[in-house]
N, C-alpha and C positions, 0 to 999 in steps of 0.2 A: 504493500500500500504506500501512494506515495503522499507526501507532506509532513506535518506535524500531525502527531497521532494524541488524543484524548480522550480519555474513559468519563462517559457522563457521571452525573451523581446519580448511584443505583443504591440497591438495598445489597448487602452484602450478609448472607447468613453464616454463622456456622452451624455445620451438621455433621454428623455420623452417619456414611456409608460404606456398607461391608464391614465393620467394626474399626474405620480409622477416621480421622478426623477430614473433613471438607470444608470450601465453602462454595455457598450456595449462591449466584449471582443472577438476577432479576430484573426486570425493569419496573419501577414502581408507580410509571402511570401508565399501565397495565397497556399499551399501545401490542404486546403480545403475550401470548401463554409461554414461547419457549422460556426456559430456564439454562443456565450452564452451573455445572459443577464440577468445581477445580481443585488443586491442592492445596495447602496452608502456603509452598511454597512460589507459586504462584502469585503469590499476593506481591511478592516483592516487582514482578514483573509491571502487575496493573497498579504498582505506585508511583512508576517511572511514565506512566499513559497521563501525563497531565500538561500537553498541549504546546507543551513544550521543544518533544525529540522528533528525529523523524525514526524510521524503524532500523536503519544503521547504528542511531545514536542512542538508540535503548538497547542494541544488543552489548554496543559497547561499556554502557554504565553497568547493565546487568551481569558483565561478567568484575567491572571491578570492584560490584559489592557482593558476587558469590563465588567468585573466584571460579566458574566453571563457563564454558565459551557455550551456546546454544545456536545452532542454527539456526538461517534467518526464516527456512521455510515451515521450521517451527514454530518461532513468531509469528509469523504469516499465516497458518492454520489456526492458532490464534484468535489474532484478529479476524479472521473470516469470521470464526464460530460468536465473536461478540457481536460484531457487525451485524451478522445474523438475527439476533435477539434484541437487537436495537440499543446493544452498549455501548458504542462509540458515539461520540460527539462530531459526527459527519454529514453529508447530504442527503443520503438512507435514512436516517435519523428526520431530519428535517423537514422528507416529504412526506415519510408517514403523521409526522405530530403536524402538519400542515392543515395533512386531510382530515383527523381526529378531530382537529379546533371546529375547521368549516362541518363536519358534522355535527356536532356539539353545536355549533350556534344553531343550524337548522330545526335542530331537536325541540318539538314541541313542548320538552320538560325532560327532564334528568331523571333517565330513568335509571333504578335501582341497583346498587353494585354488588349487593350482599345476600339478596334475597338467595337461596340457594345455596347458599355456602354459609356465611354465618348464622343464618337465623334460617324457617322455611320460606318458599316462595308463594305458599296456598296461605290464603284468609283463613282458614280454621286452624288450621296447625302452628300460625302464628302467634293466632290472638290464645292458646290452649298454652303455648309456650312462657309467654309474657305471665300471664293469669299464674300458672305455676310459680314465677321468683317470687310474687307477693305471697302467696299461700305457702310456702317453704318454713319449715320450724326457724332457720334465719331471717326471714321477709321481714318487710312492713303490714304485714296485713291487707287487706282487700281493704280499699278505699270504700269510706262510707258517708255519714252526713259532715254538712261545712263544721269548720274550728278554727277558721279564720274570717277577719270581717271586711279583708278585701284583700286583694289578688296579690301573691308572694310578688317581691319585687326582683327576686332571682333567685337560683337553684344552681347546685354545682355537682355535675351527676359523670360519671366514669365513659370511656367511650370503649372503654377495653371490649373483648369478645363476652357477649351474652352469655356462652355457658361458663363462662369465668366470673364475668363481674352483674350478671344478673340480678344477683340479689340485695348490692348497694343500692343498685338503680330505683327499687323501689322504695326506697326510704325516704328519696326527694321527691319521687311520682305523689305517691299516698299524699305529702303536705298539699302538692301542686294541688291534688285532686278535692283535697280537699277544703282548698277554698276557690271564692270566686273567681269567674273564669276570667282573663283579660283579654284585652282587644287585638294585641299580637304578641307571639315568643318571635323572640331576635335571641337567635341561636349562636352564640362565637365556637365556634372549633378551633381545630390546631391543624395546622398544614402540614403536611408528613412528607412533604417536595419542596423541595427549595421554589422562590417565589419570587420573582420582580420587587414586588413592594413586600412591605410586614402583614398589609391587611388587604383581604379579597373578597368580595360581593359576586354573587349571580343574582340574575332577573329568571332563570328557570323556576317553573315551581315543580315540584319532589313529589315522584311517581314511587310508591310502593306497592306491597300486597293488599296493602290496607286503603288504597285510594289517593286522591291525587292532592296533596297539601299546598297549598297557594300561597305563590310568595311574593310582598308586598313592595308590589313595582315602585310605586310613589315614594314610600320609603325610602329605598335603595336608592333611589335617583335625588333626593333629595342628600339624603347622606353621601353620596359621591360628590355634589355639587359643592358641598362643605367642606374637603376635602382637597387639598392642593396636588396630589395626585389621583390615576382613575384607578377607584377599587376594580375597574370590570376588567382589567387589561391582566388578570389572571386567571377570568374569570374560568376556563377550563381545569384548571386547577379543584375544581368544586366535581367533576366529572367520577371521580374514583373514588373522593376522600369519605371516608368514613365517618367520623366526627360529629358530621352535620345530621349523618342520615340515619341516624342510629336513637338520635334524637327522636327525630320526626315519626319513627312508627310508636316511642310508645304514648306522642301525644296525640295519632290517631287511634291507637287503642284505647287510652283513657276518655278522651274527648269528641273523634267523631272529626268533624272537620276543622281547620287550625288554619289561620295564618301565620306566615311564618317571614323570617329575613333571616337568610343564610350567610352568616360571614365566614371567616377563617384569618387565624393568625400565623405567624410566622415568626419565630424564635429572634430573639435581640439581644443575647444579653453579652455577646463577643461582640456587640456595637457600642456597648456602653462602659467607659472609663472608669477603674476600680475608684471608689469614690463618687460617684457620679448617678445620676437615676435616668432610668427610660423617660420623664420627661424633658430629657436634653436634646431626645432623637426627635429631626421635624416633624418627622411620620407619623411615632407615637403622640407627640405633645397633637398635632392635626386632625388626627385620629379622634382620639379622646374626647378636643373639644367640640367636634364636628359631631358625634355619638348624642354627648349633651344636651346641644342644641337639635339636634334631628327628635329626641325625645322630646325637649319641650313642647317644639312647633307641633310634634305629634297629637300628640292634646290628651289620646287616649290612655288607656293602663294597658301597660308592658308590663311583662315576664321576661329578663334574662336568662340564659340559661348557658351555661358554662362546661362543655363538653371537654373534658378535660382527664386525663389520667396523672398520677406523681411520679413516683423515683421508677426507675427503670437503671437494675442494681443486678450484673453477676458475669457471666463470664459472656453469653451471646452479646450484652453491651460494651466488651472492654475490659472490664474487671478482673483480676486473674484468681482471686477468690471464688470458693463457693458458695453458696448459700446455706450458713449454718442458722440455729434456733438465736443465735447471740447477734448476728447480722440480721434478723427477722427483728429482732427487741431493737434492736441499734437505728432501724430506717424506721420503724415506729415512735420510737423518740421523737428521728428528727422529721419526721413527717408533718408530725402531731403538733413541735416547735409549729412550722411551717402554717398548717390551718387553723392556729389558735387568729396568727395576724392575719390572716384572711377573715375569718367571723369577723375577729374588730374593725374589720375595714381597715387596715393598713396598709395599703397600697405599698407604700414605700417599703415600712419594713419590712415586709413580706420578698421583696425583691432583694432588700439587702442581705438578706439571710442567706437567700441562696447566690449572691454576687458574690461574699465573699471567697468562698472558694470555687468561684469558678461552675455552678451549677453539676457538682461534682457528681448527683443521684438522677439528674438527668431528667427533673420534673419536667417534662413538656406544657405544665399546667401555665405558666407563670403570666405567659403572652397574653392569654384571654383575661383569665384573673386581675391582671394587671389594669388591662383597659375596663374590665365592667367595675372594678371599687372606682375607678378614678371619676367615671362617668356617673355611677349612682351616690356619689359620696356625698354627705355621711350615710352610712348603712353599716348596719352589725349583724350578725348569723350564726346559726347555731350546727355545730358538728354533729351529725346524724348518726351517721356509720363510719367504719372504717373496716377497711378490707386489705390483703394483700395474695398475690394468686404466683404460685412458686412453679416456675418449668422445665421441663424435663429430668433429670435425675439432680435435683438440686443444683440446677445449674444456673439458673439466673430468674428476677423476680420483678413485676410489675406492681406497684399500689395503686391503690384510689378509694376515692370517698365518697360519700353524700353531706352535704351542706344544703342548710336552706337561709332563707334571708326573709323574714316576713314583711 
């Protein structure tokens, strides 16, 4: 191949095949199903793929940081098979994410990415599935008459997989459910692809098994116009992402038909100056007050609702530890730190906590969190649940919570 060669930003697993170690390489906006799976040593090759070499100049680096020479038609087979899969950063790449956009704009609504894999794709086995987290000896119980005297002002519920984090979710459902309804949930997720901007809007409304959730054009268009960048210019970005949509069926399960306003955030905190807070970044600070005021002129009652998971802690992230009973007590600690300043409405400190070192548990929470205290502030809330879901032979571990905010 000729030029400078670049490995996009992909999802990179490890895994066990045949009883030795792999990993697992993907494209994460799903543009295909193939997958490659390669060796640990390998890795060394696809760190040298950043845009920089062409495919002479990584065999040559590659031998003087393994000390072993690899042929170039090795390399070459290679990049075929990434290329293939749509992991290089080339014009392969470029025309299929092209054609994806322009179908996605076309798309009468955004249709479902999960149905069938995470959760089912049938109305009955869905709504049979949901209904069982609340009835579980862990639940919340089955929602029953109000015990609130108006519409929570936000909810901060897990986006992790249903049969893992199921049964948090309903801790914040039940409060939601049980008080009055409002007039739109304005959903923040968390963007799991790197992003143009920190924050992205679609004007799609959200096809699931459960019906089709309507999302509030006027809104979005007014909160874009507040906004010195365009929320929509990532707007495909909302096509795959999980976050949003995970939300939305169980407030067509509880509720029937919903408005909604889809955003998503994107991770800041390698933007911002040890010392220093996300209101220093334009984006954030624009964001935030643009959010504010889109509320107020709204006129109506809002529900927030904060799609969000914590520490992401063990060896699939980085970590060379395992996960022992003492590292389960140690990220519950500092978890627990962490959602105390959130109930309080801390914005700030809640950020500081984890700036100091570096977001070192890898909360993906922080970005939405961030912007919904800043927006509804003052506002305080109260810790519902807490949960933590441990994977494969103690090898690395996801948390998250339920919050509500009355």
């Amino acid at each position: 191949m000729e030029g400078k060669l670049k490995l996009r930003a992909i999802d990179i697993v490890p895994v066990q095949f045949n009883g030795r170690p792999h990993l697992l390489l993907r494209d994460p906006l799903q543009l295909t199903d193939k997958v490659l799976l390669v060796s640990p040593q390998t890795g060394i090759l696809l760190s040298l793929l950043d845009g920089s070499r062409t495919l002479r100049e990584v065999q040559v680096d590659l031998m003087r940081l393994t000390g072993e020479f690899v042929m170039s038609d090795q390399i070459e087979s290679l990049l075929k098979q990434l290329d293939e899969c749509l992991l290089l950063e080339n014009e392969h790449f470029k025309e299929v994410l092209s054609s994806a956009v322009e179908a996605y704009r076309k798309s009468p609504f955004r249709p479902p990415s999960l149905a069938g894999s995470a959760y089912p794709s049938d109305f009955s086995s869905l709504k049979v599935m949901l209904e069982g987290f609340f009835e579980h000896p862990k639940g919340a119980g089955k929602p029953k008459g109000q015990r609130f005297s108006r519409p929570l002002r936000a909810i901060v519920v897990p986006h992790i997989d249903l049969t893992r984090g199921g049964i948090t979710y309903t801790w914040a459902y039940k409060d939601l459910a049980e008080a009055p309804l409002p007039d739109l949930f304005v959903i923040l997720g968390i963007a799991h692809y790197p992003m143009r901007n920190l924050f992205s809007a679609t004007i799609k409304d959200f096809a699931t098994p459960l019906g089709i959730a309507k999302t509030d054009v006027s809104f979005v268009k007014m909160l874009n116009q507040k906004c010195s960048f365009d929320l929509l210019e990532d707007e495909f970005m909302h096509r795959n992402e999980h976050s949003v949509e995970l939300q939305v069926i169980w407030l067509q399960y509880l509720l029937g038909e919903v408005k909604i306003v889809p955003l998503i955030c994107a991770g800041f905190e390698h933007q911002v100056e040890l010392g220093e807070l996300p209101m220093s970044l334009t984006q954030v600070r624009d964001f935030v007050e643009a959010f504010r005021e889109t509320l107020d002129e709204h006129g109506g009652n809002v529900t927030v609702i904060a799609s969000v998971d914590l520490s992401h802690f063990g060896l699939r992230f980085g970590d060379r530890q395992p996960i022992t009973p003492a590292v389960l007590k140690w990220l519950e600690a500092e978890d627990r730190l962490f959602l105390e300043r959130v109930a309080n409405g801390d914005a700030d400190g809640m950020f500081s906590l984890i700036h100091a070192d570096r977001n070192s548990r890898r909360i993906d929470a922080y970005p939405a969190l961030y912007v919904m205290l800043k927006a509804l502030s003052p506002i305080k809330g109260e810790i519902r649940y807490y949960d933590q879901s441990v994977e494969g032979q103690s090898e690395s571990v996801v948390t998250f919570c339920a919050l509500v905010f009355p």
